[in-house]
Kinemage of the C-alpha trace (Angstrom):
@kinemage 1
@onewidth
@group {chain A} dominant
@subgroup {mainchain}
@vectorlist {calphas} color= white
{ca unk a 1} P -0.788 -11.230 -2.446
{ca unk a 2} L -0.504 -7.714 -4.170
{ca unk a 3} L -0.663 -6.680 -7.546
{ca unk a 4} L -0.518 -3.662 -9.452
{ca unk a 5} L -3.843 -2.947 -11.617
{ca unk a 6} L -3.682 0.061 -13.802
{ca unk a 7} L -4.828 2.217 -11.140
{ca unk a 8} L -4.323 1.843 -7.609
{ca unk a 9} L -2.026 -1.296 -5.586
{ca unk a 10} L -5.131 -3.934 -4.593
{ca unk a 11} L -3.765 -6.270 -1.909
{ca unk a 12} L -5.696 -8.928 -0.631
{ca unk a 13} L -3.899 -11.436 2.251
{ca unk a 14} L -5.121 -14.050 4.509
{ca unk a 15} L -3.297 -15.866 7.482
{ca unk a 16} L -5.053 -17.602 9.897
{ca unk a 17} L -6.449 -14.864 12.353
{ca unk a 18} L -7.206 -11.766 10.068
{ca unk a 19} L -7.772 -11.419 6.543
{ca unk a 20} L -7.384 -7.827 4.884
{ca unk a 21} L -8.039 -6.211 1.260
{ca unk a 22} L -6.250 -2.138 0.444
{ca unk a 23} L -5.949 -0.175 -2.068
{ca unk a 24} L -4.172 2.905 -2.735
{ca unk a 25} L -5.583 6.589 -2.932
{ca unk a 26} L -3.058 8.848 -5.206
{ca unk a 27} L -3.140 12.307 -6.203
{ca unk a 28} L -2.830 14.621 -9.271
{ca unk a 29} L 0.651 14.035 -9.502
{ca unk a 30} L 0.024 9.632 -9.699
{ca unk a 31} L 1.518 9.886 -6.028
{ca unk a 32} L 0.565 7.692 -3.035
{ca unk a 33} L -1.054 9.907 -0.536
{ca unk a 34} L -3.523 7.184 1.378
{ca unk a 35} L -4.238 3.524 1.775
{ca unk a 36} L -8.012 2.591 2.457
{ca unk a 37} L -8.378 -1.002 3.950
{ca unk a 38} L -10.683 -2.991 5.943
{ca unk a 39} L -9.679 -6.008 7.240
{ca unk a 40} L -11.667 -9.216 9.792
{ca unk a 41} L -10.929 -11.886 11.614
{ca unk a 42} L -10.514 -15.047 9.095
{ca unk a 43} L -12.745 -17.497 10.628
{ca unk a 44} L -15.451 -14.595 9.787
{ca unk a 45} L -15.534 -14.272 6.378
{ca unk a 46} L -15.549 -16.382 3.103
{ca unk a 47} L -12.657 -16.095 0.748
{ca unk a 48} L -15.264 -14.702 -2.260
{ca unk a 49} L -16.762 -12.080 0.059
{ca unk a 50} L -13.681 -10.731 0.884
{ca unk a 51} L -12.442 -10.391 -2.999
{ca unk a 52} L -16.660 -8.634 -3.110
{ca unk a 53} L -15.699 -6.568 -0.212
{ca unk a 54} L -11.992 -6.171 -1.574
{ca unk a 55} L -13.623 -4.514 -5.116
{ca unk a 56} L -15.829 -2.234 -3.512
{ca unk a 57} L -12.397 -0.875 -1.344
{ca unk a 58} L -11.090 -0.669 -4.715
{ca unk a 59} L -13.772 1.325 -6.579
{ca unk a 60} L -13.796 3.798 -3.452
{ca unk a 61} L -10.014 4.301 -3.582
{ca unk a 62} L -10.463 5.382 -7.163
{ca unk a 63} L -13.290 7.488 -6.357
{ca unk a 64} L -11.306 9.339 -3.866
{ca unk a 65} L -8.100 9.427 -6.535
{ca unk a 66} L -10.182 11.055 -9.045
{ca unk a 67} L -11.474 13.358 -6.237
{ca unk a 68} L -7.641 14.499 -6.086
{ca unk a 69} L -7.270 14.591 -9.555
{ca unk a 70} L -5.859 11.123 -10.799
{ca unk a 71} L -5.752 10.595 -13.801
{ca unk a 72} L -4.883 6.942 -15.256
């Protein structure tokens, strides 16, 4: 599942061997320029850790965005 915050795409998916969260890094011009993910095997991880892990992929993305000069 992906959805569209006010800043950057957050996906999170699950099947049964790997389980992933993204988000998207933009630039000044609200552009796409970078995807930061991590992702683990599913067996590995809890389903609330992930979305934990999958916020702090999030708040670095935007980090980075701002770095470049993103502005929401």
């Amino acid at each position: 599942m992906c959805k569209r915050k006010i800043a950057p795409l957050d996906c999170r998916k699950e099947s049964e061997t790997v389980a992933f969260v993204a988000a998207s890094v933009f630039d000044h011009r609200k552009q796409p320029v970078a995807c930061l993910w991590i992702s683990v095997l599913s067996d590995r991880i809890t389903s609330s850790r992930l979305d934990l892990h999958g916020a702090k992929v999030q708040q670095f993305a935007e980090q980075l965005s701002k770095q470049l000069g993103y502005q929401r």
